[in-house]
N, C-alpha and C positions, 0 to 999 in steps of 0.2 A: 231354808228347806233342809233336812236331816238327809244324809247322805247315806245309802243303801247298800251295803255288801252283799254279794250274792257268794253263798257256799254252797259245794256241788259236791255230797262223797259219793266216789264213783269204787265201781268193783268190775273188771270186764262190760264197759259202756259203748264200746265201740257201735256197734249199731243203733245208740240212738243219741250219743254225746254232742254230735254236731248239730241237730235238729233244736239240741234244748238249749244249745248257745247261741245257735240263730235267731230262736224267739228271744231270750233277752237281748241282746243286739239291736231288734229290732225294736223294741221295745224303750230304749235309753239305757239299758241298765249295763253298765260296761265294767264294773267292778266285780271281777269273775273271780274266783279261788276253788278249783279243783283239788278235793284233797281224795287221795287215791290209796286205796290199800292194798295195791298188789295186784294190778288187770296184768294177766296174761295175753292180753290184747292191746291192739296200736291204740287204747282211751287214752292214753298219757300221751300219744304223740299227736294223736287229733286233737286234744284240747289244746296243747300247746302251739301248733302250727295255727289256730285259730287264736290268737294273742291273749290265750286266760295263763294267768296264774295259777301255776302247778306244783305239789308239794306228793310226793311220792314216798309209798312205803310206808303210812302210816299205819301203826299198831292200835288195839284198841278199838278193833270193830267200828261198825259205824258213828256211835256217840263219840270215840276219840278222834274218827276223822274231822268231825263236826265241830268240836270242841280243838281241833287244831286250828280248823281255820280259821275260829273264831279272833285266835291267837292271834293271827297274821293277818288278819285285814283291819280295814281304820273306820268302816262305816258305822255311825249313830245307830244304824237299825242291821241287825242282822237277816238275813232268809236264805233262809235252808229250803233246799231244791233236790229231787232226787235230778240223776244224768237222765233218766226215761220220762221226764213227764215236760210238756212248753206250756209258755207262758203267754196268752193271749195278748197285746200293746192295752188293749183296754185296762186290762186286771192290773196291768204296772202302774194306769194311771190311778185307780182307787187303792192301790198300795202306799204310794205316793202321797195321796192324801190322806189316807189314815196314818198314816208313821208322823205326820206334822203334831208335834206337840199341844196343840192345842187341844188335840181329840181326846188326849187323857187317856190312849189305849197304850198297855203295857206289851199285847201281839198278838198272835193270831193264827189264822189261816185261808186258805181258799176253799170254796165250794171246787171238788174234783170230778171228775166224769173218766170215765176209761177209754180208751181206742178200740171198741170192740161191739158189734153188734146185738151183744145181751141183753134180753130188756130185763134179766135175771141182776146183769153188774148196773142197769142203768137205776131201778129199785134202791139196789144198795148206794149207792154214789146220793140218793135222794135221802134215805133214808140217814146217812152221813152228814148232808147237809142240815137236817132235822139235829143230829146231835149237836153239830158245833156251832149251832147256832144255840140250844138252849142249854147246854152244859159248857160250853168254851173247849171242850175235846178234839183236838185233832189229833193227824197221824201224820206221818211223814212225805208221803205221796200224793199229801192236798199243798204240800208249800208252806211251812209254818215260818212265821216271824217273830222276830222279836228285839225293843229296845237293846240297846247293849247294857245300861244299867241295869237291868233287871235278869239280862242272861248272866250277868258276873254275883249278882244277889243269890240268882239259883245253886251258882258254880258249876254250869252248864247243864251239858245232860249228862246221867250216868253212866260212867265207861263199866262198873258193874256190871249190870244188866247182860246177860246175851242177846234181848231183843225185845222191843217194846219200850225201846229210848225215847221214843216219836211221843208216843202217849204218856209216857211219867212226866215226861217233861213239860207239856200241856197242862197234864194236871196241878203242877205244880206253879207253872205260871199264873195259872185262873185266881190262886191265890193272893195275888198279887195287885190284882186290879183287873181293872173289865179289858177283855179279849175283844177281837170283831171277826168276822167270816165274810169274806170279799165273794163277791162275782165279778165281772164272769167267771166259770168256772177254768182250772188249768186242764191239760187233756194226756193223761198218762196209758204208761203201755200197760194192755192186761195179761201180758207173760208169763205171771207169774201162776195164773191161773189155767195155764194148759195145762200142766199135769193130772194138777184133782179137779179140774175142773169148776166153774165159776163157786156153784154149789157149796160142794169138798173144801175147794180154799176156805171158802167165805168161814164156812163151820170152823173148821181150822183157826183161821185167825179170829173170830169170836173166842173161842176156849183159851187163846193166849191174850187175848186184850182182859177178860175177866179175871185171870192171874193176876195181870201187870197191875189194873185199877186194885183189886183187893191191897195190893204188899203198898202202893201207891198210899192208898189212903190210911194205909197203917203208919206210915213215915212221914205223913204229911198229920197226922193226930197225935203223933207222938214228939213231932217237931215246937 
């Protein structure tokens, strides 16, 4: 059976760092690597007093955290976790067996659902799953996986980018061989949409996801 890394970039996680280490814990998956960019919050000391592996001060935005830890862990299959979102013991278990080589899948991601009463975010979270099921698209906040041969073919994700690493990198993998999209669903926080609200966000990150796929498929045609 292929042995699983779990990589965690964390940025001021402290209020939800312990919950998403508990679910994998629970889960079997005990190959943790926290790579932190600089919390001005106890993240780095919660993850650590909970027995993960921690690598601090990483430059390089998110993709370089991502891409460090990839560095420093040993497991066959990688998966990228934000610190806000848990992982059902189910969803470890059809992880588990889609990563077995026999499946022929190069990675992937989870169907995701929000912490939040919206039927505005629960729409999108559907509508999400519609994508990554028939284009192999994910994003970072659904849990995305991936072989190790195929993340080192990539050469990871791009520390270029200021954001929208989640999805190039998706893109890019699809290329590669066939993707899958797991349930159960994972269950992330919706924080980030109190500001603009579910709406506002949602619009928001549409206008930058259609950037990232246009320059994406410029680089991926001209490759």
């Amino acid at each position: 059976m292929p042995t699983i890394s779990v990589i965690i970039p964390t940025l001021n996680e402290a209020g939800g760092i312990a919950s998403t280490i508990a679910s994998l814990r629970e889960a079997g998956l005990d190959d943790i690597l926290v790579v932190d960019g600089g919390s001005e919050d106890d993240t780095v000391g919660i993850a650590g007093n909970l027995g993960c592996t921690v690598i601090g001060n990483v430059t390089g935005g998110r993709a370089g955290q991502m891409n460090r830890g990839a560095e420093n862990c040993d497991g066959d299959v990688l998966f990228f976790l934000h610190g806000d979102t848990t992982l059902p013991v189910r969803a470890a278990e059809r992880l588990r067996k889609i990563a077995e080589p026999s499946c022929h899948i190069v990675g992937g991601g989870f169907v995701r659902y929000f912490e939040s009463p919206s039927l505005f975010l629960k729409l999108t979270c559907w509508l999400a799953g519609i994508r990554s099921r028939w284009f192999g698209v994910f994003l970072g906040d659904q849990g995305i996986f991936v072989r190790r041969e195929i993340f080192e073919t990539l050469e990871g994700f791009d520390e270029t980018l200021p954001y929208g690493e989640d999805l190039d990198f998706s893109m890019r993998m699809r290329t590669l061989g066939k993707t899958a999209t797991i349930t159960p669903a994972v269950l992330s926080s919706a924080r980030r949409f109190d500001q603009k609200g579910p709406l506002g966000q949602t619009l928001s990150d549409f206008t930058v996801a259609r950037e990232i796929i246009r320059e994406s498929r410029e680089r991926i045609a001209a490759s």
